[in-house]
C-alpha positions as CSV (number, residue, x, y, z in Angstrom):
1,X,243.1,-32.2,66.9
2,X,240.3,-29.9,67.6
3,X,241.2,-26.2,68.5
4,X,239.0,-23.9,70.3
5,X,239.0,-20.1,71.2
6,X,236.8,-18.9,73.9
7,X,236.7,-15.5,74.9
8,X,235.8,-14.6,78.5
9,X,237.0,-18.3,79.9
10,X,238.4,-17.1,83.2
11,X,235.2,-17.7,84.9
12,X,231.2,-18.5,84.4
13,X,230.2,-19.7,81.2
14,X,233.2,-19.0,79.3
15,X,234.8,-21.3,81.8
16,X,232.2,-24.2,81.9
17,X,232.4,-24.3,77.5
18,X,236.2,-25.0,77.9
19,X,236.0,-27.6,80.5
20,X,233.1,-29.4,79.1
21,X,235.1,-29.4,75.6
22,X,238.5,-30.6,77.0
23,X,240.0,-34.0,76.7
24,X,242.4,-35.8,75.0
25,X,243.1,-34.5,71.1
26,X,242.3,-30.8,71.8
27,X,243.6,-27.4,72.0
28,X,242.6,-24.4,73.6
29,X,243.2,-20.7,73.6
30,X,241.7,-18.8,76.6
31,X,241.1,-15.5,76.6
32,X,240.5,-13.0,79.8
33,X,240.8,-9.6,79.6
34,X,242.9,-9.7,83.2
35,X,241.8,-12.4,85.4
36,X,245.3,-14.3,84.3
37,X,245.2,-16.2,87.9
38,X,241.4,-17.8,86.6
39,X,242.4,-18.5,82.9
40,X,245.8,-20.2,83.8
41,X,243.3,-22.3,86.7
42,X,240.7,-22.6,83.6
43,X,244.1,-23.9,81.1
44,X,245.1,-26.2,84.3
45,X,241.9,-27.9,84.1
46,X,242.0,-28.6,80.4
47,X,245.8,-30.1,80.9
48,X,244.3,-32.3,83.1
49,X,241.5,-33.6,81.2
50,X,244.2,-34.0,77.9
51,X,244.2,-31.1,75.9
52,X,246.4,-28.3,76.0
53,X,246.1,-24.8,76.3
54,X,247.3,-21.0,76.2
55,X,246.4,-17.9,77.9
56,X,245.9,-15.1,76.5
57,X,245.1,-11.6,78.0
58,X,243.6,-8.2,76.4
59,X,240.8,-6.1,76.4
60,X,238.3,-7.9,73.6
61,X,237.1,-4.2,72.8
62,X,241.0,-3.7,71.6
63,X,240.2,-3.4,67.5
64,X,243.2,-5.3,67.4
65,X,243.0,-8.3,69.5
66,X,240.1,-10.5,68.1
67,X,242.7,-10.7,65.0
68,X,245.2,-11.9,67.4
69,X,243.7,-14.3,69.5
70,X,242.8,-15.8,66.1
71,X,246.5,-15.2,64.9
72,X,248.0,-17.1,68.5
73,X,245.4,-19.9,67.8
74,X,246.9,-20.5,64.1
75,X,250.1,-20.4,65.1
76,X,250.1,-22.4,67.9
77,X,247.2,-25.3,66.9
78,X,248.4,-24.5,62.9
79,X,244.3,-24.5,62.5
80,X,241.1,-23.3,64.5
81,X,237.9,-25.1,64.4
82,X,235.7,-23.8,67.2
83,X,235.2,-20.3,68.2
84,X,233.1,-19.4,71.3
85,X,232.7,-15.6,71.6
86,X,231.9,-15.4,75.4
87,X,233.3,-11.9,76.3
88,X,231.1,-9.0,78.2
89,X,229.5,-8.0,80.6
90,X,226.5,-6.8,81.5
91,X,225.1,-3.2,82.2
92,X,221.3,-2.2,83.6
93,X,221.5,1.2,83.6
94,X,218.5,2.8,82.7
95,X,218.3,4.0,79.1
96,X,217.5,7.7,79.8
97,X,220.9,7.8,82.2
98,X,223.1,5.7,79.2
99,X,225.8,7.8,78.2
100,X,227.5,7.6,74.6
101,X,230.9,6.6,76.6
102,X,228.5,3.9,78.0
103,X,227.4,2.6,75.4
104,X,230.0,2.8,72.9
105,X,232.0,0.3,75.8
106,X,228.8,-1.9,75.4
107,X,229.4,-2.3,71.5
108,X,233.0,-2.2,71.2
109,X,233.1,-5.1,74.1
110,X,230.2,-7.4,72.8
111,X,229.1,-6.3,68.9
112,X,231.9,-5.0,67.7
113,X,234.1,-7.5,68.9
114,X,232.3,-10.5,67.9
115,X,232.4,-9.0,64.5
116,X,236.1,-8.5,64.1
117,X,236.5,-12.1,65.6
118,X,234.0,-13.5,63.3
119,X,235.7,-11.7,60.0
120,X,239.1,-12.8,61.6
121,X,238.3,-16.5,62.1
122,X,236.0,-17.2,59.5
123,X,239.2,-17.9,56.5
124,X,240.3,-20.4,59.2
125,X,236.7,-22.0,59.6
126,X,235.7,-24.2,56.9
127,X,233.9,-27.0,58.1
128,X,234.5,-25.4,61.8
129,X,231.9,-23.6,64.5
130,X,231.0,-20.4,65.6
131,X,229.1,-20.3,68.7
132,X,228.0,-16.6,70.3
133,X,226.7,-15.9,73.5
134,X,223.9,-13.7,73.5
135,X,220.9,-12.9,76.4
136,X,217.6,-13.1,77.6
137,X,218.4,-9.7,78.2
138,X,217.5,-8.8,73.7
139,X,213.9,-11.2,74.1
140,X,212.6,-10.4,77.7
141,X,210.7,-6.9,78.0
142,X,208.4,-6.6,81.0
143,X,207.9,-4.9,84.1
144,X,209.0,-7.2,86.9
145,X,212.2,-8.3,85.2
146,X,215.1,-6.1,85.4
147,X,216.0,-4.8,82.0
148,X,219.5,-4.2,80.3
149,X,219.3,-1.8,77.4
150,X,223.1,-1.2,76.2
151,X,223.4,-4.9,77.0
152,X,220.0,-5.9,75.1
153,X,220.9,-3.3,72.0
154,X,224.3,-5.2,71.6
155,X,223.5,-8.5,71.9
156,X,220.3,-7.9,69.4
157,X,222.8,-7.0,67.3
158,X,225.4,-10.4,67.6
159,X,221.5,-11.9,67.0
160,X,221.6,-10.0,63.9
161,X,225.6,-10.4,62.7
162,X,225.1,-14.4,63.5
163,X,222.1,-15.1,61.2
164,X,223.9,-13.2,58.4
165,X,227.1,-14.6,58.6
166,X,225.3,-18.1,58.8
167,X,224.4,-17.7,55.5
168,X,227.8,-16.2,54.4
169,X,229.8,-19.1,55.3
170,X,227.1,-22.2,55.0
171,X,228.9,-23.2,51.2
172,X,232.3,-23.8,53.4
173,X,230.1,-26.3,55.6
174,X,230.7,-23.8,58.6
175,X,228.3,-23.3,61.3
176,X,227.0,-20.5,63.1
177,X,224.9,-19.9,66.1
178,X,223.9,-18.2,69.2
179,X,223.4,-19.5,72.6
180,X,221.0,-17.4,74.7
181,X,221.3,-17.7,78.4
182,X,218.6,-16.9,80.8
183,X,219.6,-15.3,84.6
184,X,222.8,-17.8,85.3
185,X,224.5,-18.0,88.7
186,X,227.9,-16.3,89.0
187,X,231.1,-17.6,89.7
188,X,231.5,-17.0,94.1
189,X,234.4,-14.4,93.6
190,X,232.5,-13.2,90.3
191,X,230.7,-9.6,89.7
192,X,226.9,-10.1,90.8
193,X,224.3,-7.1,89.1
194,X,221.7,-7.7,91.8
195,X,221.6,-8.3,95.9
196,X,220.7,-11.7,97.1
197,X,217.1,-10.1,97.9
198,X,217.4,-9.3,94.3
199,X,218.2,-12.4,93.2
200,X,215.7,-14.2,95.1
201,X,213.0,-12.3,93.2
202,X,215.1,-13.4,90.5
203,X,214.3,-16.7,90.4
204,X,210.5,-16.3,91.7
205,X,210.0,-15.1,88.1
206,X,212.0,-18.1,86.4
207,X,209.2,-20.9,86.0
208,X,211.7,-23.9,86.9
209,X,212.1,-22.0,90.3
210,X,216.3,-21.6,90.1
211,X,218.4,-19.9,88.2
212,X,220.9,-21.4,85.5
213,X,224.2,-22.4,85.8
214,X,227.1,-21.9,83.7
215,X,227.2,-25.7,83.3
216,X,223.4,-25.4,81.7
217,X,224.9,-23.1,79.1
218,X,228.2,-24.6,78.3
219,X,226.4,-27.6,77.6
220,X,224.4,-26.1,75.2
221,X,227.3,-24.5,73.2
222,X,229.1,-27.4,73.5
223,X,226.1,-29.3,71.0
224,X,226.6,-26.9,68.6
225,X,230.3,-26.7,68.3
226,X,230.3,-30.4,68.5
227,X,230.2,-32.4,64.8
228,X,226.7,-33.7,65.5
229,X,225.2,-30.1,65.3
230,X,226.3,-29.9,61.3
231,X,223.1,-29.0,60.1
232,X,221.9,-26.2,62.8
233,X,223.1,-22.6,61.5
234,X,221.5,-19.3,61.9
235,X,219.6,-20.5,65.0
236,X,219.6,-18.9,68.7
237,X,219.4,-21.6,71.5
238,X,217.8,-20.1,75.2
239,X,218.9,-21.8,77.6
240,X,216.5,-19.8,80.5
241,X,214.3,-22.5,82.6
242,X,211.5,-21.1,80.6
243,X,211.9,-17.3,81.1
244,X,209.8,-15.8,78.4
């Protein structure tokens, strides 16, 4: 059996990863911080296609539930071989306007919480995946594309934590890698950053003239949790319809 922990998987991309890993012979924990009513719809969905599946709710920033998610996985699969850290969201205000409350949220929620579920996981992982979702929001800088600083300097950092740990747990055959979306389309009953005039400028600025869907992404991260990607570590995938 092949166990997975996603973080985020109510909705969006978090979602797509664990219906386009489900099927018969494996396990899920999902995690939401308090969209219970979409994880349980997300678990449904994996029942159906033959695995089975958890729920599990808490704040991700929490210092203590990255530990636990990986602690409900263990106990319930008795192993963990895939971990998606999905969990975040996204902020655009302004750098100069950023307070420290602001972006202390930013790095407990995306850096420091992939860290503790990385150090967590990683006695469980031999062999396994880790797959993180970073941004086009830490590679795109320029003037007619909205940017994200709080959200850029965190995910920078996952960059950063994911090539490191790569090399930390290559001699256990364990794999670790980013996924970098470009601008993806939201959920209908998700939080949207921009207006549809927004959006539409949006995707004028995306050269394959639409924006991604979670479906795009999920794809991608599930490659590289999958056992063919065995020899790809320390890398960051962009999945952006050429957004550079």
């Amino acid at each position: 059996m092949r166990i997975h922990l996603i973080t985020g998987a109510a909705t969006g991309i978090g979602a797509a990863c664990a219906r386009g890993m489900a099927g018969p012979g494996t396990g899920f924990i999902i995690h939401t911080r308090k969209n219970e009513a979409g994880a349980q719809a997300v678990a449904e969905g994996v029942r159906a296609a033959g695995g089975e599946a958890e729920v599990m709710l808490g704040d991700i920033g929490d210092p203590s539930l990255p530990a636990a998610l990986v602690e409900r996985a263990v106990a319930r699969f008795g192993r963990l071989d895939v971990v998606v850290a999905n969990a975040g969201f996204a902020d655009k205000t302004p750098m100069l306007a950023v307070t420290e409350a602001g972006f202390a949220r930013s790095l407990d929620t995306v850096l420091w919480a992939f860290l503790r579920l990385a150090q967590a996981a990683a006695p469980h992982l031999a062999g396994g995946r880790v797959v993180a979702i970073s941004s086009f929001v830490a590679h795109v800088y320029r003037a007619n594309v909205t940017a994200f600083p709080t959200t850029a300097a965190a995910k920078s950092g996952v960059e950063a934590l994911v090539r490191a740990l790569s090399l930390e747990l290559a001699g256990a055959g364990t794999t670790v890698n980013c996924v970098a979306p470009g601008f993806t389309r939201k959920d209908a009953a998700g939080h949207s950053a921009f207006t549809p005039e927004q959006w539409a400028q949006v995707t004028a600025n995306i050269p394959m003239g639409r924006l991604g869907t979670p479906d795009d992404v999920a794809a991608a991260v599930g490659f590289l949790a999958s056992e063919r990607a065995g020899y790809i570590t320390g890398q960051v995938l962009h999945v952006n319809g050429g957004l550079v």
